[in-house]
DOVEXBA-284797 format. One record per residue (C-alpha): residue number from 1; residue in three letters; y, x, z. Coordinates in steps of 0.05 Angstrom, whole numbers, plus 5000, padded with zeros to 4 digits. Example, Ala and Ser with C-alpha at 12.3 -4.5 7.8 and 13.67 -1.06 7.14 Angstrom:
# DOVEXBA-284797
<site nr="1" rest="ALA" yy="4910" xx="5246" zz="5156"/>
<site nr="2" rest="SER" yy="4979" xx="5273" zz="5143"/>
# end
This chain:
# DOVEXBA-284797
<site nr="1" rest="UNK" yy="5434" xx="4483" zz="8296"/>
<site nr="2" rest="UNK" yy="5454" xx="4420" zz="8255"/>
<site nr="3" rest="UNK" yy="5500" xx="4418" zz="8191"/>
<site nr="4" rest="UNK" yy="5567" xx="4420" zz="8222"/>
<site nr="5" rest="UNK" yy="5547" xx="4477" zz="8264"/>
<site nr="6" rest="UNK" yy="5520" xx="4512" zz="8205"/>
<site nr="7" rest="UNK" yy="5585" xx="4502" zz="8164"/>
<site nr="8" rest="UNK" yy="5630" xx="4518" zz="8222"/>
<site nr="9" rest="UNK" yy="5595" xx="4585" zz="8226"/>
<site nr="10" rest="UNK" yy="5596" xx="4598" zz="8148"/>
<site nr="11" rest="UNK" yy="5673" xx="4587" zz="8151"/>
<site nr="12" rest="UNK" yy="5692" xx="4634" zz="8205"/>
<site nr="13" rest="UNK" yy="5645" xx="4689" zz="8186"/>
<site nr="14" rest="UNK" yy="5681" xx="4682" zz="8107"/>
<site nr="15" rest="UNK" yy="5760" xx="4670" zz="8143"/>
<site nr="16" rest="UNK" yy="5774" xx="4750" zz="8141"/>
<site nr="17" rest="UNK" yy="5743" xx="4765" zz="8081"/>
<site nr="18" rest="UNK" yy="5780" xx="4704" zz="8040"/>
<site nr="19" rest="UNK" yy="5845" xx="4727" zz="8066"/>
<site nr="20" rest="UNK" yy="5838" xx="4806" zz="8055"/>
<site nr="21" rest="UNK" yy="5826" xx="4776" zz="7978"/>
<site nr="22" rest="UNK" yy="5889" xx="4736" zz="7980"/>
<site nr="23" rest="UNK" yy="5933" xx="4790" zz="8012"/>
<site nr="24" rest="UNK" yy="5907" xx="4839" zz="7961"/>
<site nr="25" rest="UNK" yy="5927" xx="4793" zz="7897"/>
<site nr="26" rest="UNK" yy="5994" xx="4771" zz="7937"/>
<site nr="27" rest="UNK" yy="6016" xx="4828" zz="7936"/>
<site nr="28" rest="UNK" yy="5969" xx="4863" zz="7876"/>
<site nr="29" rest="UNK" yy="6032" xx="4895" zz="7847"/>
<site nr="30" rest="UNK" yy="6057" xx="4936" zz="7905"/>
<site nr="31" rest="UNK" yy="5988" xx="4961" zz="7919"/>
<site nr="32" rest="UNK" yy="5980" xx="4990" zz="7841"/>
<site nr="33" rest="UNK" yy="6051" xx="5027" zz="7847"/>
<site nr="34" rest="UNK" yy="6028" xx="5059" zz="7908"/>
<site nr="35" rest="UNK" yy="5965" xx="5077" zz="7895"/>
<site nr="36" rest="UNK" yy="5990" xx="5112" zz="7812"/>
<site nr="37" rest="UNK" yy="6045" xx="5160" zz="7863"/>
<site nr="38" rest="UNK" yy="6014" xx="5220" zz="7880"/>
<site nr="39" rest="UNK" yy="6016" xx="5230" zz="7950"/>
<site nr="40" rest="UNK" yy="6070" xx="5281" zz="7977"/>
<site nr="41" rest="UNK" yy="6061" xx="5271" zz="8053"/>
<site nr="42" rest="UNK" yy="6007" xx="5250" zz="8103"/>
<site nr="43" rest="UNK" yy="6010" xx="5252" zz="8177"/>
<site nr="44" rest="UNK" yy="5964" xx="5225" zz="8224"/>
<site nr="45" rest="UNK" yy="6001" xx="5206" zz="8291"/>
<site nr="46" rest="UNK" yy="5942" xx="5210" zz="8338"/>
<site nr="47" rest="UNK" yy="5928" xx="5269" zz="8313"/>
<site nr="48" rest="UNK" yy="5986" xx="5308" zz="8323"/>
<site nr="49" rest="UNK" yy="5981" xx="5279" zz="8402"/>
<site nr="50" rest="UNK" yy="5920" xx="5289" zz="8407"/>
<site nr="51" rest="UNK" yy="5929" xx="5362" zz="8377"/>
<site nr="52" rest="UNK" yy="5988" xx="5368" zz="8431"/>
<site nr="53" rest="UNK" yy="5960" xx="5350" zz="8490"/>
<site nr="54" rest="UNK" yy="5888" xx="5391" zz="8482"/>
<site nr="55" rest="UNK" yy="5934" xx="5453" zz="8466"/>
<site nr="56" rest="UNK" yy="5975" xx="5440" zz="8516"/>
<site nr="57" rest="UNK" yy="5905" xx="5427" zz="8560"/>
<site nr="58" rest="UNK" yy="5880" xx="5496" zz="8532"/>
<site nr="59" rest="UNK" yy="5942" xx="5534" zz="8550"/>
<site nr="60" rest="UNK" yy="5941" xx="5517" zz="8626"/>
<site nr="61" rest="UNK" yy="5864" xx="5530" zz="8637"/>
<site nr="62" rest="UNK" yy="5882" xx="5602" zz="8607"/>
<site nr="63" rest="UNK" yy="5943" xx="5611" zz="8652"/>
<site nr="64" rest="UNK" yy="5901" xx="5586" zz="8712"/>
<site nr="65" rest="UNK" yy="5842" xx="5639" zz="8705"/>
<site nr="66" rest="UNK" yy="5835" xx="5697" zz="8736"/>
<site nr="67" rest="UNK" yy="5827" xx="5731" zz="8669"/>
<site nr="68" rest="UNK" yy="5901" xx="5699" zz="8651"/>
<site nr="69" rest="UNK" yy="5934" xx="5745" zz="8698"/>
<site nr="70" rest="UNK" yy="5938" xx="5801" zz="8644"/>
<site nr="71" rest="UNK" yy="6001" xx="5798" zz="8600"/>
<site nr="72" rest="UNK" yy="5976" xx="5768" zz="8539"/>
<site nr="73" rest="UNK" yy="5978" xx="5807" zz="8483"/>
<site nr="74" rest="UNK" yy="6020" xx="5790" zz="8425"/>
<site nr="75" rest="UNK" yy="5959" xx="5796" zz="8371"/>
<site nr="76" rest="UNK" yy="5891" xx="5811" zz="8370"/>
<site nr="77" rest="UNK" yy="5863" xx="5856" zz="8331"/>
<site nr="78" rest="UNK" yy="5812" xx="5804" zz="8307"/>
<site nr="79" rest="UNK" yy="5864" xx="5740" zz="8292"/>
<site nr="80" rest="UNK" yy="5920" xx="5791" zz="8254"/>
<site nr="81" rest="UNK" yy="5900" xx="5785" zz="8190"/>
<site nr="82" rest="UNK" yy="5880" xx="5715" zz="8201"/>
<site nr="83" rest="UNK" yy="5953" xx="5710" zz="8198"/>
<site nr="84" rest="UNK" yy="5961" xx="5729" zz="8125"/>
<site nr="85" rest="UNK" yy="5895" xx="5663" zz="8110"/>
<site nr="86" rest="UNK" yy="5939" xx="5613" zz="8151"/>
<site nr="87" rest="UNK" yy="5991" xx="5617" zz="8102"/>
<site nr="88" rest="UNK" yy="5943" xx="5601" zz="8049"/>
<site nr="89" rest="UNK" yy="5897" xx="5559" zz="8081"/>
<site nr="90" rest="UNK" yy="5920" xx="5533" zz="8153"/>
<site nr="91" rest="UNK" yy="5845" xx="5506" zz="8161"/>
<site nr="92" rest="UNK" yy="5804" xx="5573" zz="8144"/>
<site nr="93" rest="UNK" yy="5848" xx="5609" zz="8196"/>
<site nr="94" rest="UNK" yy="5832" xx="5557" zz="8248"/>
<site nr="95" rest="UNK" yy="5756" xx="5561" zz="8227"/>
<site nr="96" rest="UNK" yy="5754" xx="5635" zz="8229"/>
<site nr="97" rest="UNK" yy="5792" xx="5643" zz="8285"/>
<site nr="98" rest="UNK" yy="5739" xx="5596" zz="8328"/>
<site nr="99" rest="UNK" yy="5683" xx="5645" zz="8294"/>
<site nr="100" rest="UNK" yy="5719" xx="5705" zz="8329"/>
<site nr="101" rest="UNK" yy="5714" xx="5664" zz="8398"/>
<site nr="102" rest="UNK" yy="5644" xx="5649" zz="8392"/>
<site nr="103" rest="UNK" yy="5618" xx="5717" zz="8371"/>
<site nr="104" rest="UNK" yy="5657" xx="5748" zz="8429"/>
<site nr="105" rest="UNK" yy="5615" xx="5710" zz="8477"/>
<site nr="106" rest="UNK" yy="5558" xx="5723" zz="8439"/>
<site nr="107" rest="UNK" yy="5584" xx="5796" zz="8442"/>
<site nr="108" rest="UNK" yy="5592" xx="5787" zz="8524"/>
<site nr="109" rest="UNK" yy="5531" xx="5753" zz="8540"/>
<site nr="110" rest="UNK" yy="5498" xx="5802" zz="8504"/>
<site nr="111" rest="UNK" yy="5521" xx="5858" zz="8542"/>
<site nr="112" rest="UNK" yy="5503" xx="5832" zz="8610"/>
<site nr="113" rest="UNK" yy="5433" xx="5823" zz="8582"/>
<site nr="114" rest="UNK" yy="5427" xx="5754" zz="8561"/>
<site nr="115" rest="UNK" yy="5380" xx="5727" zz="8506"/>
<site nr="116" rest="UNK" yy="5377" xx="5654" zz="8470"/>
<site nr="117" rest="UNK" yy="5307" xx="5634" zz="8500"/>
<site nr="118" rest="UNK" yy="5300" xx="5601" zz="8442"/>
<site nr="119" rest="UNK" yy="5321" xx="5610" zz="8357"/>
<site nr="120" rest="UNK" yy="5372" xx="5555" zz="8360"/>
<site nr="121" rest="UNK" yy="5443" xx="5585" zz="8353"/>
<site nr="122" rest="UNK" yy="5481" xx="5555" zz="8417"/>
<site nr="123" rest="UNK" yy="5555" xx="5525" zz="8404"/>
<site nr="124" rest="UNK" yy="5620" xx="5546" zz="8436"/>
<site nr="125" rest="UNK" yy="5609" xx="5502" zz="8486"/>
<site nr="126" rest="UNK" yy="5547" xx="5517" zz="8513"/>
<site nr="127" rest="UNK" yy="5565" xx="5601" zz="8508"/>
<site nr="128" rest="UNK" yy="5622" xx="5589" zz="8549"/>
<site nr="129" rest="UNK" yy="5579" xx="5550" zz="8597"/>
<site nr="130" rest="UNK" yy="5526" xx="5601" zz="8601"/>
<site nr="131" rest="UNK" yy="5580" xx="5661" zz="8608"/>
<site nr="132" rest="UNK" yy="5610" xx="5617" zz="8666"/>
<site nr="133" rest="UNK" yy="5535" xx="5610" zz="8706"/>
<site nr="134" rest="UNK" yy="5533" xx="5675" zz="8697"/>
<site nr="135" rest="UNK" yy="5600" xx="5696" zz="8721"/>
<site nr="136" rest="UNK" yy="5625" xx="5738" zz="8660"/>
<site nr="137" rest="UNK" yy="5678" xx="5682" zz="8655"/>
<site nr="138" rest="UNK" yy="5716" xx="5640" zz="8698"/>
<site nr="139" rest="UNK" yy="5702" xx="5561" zz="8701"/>
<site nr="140" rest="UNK" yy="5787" xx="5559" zz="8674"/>
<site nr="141" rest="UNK" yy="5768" xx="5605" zz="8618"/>
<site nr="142" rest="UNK" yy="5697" xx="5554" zz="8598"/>
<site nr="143" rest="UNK" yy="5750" xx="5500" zz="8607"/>
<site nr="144" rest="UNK" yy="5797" xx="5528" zz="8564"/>
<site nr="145" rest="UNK" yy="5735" xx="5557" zz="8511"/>
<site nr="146" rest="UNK" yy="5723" xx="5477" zz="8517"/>
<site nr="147" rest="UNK" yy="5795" xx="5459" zz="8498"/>
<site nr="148" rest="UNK" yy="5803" xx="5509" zz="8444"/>
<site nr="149" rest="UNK" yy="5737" xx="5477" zz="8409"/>
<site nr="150" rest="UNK" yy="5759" xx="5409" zz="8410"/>
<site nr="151" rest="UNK" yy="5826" xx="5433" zz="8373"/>
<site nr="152" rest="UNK" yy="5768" xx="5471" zz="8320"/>
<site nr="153" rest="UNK" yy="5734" xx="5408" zz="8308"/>
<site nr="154" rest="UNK" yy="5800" xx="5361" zz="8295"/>
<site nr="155" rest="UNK" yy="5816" xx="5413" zz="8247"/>
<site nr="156" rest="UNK" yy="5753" xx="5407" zz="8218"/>
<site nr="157" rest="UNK" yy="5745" xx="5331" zz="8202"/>
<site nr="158" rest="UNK" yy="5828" xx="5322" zz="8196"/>
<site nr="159" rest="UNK" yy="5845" xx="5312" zz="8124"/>
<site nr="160" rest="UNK" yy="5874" xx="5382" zz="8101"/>
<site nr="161" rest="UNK" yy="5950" xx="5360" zz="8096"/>
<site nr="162" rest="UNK" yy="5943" xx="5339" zz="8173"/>
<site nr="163" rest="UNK" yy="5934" xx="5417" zz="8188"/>
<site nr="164" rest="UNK" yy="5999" xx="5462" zz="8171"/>
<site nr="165" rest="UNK" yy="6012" xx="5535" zz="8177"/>
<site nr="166" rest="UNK" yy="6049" xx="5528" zz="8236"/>
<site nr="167" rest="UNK" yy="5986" xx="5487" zz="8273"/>
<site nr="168" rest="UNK" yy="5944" xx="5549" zz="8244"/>
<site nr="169" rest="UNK" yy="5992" xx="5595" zz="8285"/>
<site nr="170" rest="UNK" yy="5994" xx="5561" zz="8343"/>
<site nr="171" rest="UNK" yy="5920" xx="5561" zz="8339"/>
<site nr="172" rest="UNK" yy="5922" xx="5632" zz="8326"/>
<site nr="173" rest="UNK" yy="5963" xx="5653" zz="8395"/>
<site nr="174" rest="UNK" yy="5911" xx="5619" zz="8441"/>
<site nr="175" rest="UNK" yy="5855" xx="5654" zz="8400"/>
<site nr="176" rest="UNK" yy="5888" xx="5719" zz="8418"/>
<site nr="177" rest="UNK" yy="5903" xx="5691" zz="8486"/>
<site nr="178" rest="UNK" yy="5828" xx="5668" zz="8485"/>
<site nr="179" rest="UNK" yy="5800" xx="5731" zz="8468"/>
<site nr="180" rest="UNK" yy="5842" xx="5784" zz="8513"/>
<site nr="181" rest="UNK" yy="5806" xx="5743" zz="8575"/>
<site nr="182" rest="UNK" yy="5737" xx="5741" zz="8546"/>
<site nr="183" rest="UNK" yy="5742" xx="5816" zz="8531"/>
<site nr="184" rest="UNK" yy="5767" xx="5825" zz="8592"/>
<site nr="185" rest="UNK" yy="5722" xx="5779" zz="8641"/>
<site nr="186" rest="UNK" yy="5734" xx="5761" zz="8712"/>
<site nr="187" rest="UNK" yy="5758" xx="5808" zz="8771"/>
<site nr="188" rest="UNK" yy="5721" xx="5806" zz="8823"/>
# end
């Protein structure tokens, strides 16, 4: 590598940093009024999508089990009073509401005998998978256990104003939906 080379490098490596700098005192002022307003209101497009579509995703796989076919019940015992927290704090719903879901298969597997062969807690995930090899659920209702803990997790690393009461409720109704069939199990 000669000179030229060597310069030619060192200026295009330095070209976005030099212009973020110059952009930044351009337009300095703007920047300080926006950053001393509190803010009021933050919404994260993909998110909401993405929040759409895997609810959307969760509420088919539920419909399509066999476990589905029961009319779904308008609350659950278990997510009711999570009603009263999602009015408070749309996230601890959500969280608790996931909890509920995962003990339940905990709850399941347990009954039909199962053990953890070894001390590591398993997720969500992996319960529902386990309850499906075993046939206490249906591969829909893993898929839709699957769905539901996607939703969990946005919630969890969203930024707090992304997740409103009414995304807590929503959340909420599959729970119960979510629930009912794992109580329940497949017909066979």
């Amino acid at each position: 590598m000669d000179w030229l080379d060597f310069i030619a490098s060192l200026v295009g490596s330095l070209a976005w940093p030099i212009v973020v700098v110059v952009i930044a005192l351009v337009f300095r002022r703007a920047i300080k009024t926006t950053l001393n307003r509190p803010l009021r209101r933050f919404k994260v497009g993909p998110l909401e999508a993405e929040w759409e579509e895997q609810r959307a995703e969760a509420l088919v796989e539920v419909a399509k089990s066999p476990e589905g076919d029961a009319p779904p019940s308008a609350h659950h015992p278990v997510t009711d009073p999570l009603r009263i927290v999602a009015e408070q704090s749309p996230r601890a719903a959500v969280m608790a509401a996931h909890a509920e879901i995962e003990q339940a298969l905990r709850r399941r597997l347990a009954l039909a005998g199962y053990t953890e062969p070894d001390r590591r807690p398993k997720t969500a995930r992996q319960l529902a998978t386990v309850a499906e090899e075993r046939r206490l659920i249906s591969p829909e209702m893993r898929d839709a256990i699957q769905s539901v803990t996607v939703l969990r997790n946005m919630v969890a690393h969203a930024p707090a104003e992304v997740i409103d009461r009414q995304k807590a409720l929503d959340f909420l109704r599959l729970a119960d939906s979510v629930l009912s069939a794992i109580e329940a199990g497949t017909q066979e």
